[in-house]
N, C-alpha and C positions, 0 to 999 in steps of 0.2 A: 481393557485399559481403564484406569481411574485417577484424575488428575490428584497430585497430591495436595491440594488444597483449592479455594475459591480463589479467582482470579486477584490480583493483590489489587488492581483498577476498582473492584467492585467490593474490597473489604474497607481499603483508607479512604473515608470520607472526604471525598472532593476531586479524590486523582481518577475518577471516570470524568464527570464534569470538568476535569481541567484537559484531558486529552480533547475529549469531544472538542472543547472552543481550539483549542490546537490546530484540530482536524477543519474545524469551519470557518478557521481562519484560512487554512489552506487550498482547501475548497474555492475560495472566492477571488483568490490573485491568478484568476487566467489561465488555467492548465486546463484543458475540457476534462472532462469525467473521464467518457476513454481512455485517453494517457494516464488518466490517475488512475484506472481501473488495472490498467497492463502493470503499472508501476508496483500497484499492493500486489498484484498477484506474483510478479519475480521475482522483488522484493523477500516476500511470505517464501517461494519457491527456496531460493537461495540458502533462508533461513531452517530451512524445513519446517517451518510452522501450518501445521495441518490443519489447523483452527481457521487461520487466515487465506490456506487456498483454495479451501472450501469455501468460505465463504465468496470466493471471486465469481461459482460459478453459481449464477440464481438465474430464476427465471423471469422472464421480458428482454434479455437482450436478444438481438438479432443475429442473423444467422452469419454478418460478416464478424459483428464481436465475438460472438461465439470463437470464429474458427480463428481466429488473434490469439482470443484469450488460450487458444489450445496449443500454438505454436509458439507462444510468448518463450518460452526457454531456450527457442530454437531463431530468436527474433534477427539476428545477423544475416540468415539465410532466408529464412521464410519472404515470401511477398505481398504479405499482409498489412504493412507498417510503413508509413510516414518516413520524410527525414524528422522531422519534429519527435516523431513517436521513437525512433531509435535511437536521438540522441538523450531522451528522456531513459529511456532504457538503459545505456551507457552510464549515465550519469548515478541511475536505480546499481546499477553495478558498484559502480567506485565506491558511494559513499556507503554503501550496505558490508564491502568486502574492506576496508578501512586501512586494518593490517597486513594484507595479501600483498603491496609492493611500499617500497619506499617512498613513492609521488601519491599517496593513497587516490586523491583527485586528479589526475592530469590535465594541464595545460586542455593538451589536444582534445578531451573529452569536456572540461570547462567551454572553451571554446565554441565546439560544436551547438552544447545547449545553448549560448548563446547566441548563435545565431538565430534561434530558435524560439525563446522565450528574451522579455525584458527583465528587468532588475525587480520587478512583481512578480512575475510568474518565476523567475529561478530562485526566487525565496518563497514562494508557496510550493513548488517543486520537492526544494530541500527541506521542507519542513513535512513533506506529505510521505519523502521518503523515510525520514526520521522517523514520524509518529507512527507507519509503515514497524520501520525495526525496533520499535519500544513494546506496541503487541506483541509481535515476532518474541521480541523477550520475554514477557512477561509468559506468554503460555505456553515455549518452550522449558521455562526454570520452574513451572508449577505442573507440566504435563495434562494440559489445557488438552481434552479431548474435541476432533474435530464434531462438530452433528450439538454437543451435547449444551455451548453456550444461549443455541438459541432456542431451546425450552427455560432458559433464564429469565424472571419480571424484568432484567436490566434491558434483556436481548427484544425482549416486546417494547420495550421503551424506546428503545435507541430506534427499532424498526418503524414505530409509530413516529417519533421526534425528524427522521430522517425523512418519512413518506410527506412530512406536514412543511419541512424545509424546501421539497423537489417541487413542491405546486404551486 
């Protein structure tokens, strides 16, 4: 495989660094990583972006995220998952599948996450789902090979810029 071109994020100057504060703005309205970890990785799934669900599995997670992150597709049945985690899941659903029904978001599934999340976290939620499906785009429409973004200087940046935010 060879994508057809450089990520469009890492060609137009500014549109990495403006996902990124997207992303770190997202980050910070109260969703734990977890949930946001499940959320990129179904998300990505959904999308079939291989870029992105590769990258959900790294190492230092534990053996119960592990076994989440592996049954995330199957999250309705599995017994891995939170009500908070499922309904973040549902909601990872609706807003990712948009055109799939007539109510793109429903009530019932709105609802849920808010039980779940406040009016901070269901906007850092939907924004984590978004910046989730703008990836998803971009390296599906450019045939973004998975393994290959992070021998990128962007991909050492971001991993460095990411390690110096988490301590």
């Amino acid at each position: 495989m060879q994508a057809r071109m450089k990520n469009p994020a890492m060609v137009l100057p500014g549109a990495l660094e403006g996902l990124q504060l997207l992303a770190k703005a997202a980050e910070r309205g109260g969703v734990p990583k977890h949930t946001r970890e499940l959320v990129h990785l179904r998300t990505s799934q959904i999308n079939g972006c291989s870029v992105c669900v590769e990258m959900s599995f790294h190492p230092g997670n534990s053996r119960e995220v592990d076994r989440a992150l592996f049954a995330v597709s199957a999250w309705r049945d599995a017994p891995y998952f939170t009500d908070a985690e499922r309904a973040a899941l549902a909601l990872s659903e609706a807003v990712t599948r948009l055109s799939d029904r007539p109510d793109p978001v429903p009530d019932e599934v709105w609802s849920e996450a808010a039980l779940h999340y406040d009016e901070t976290a269901l906007s850092a939620l939907v924004l984590w789902i978004a910046v989730t499906n703008v990836w998803n785009r971009l390296n599906g429409a450019t045939r973004q090979v998975a393994g290959e973004w992070k021998k990128s200087p962007e991909a050492r940046a971001w991993v460095e810029s990411s390690a110096a935010a988490s301590r």
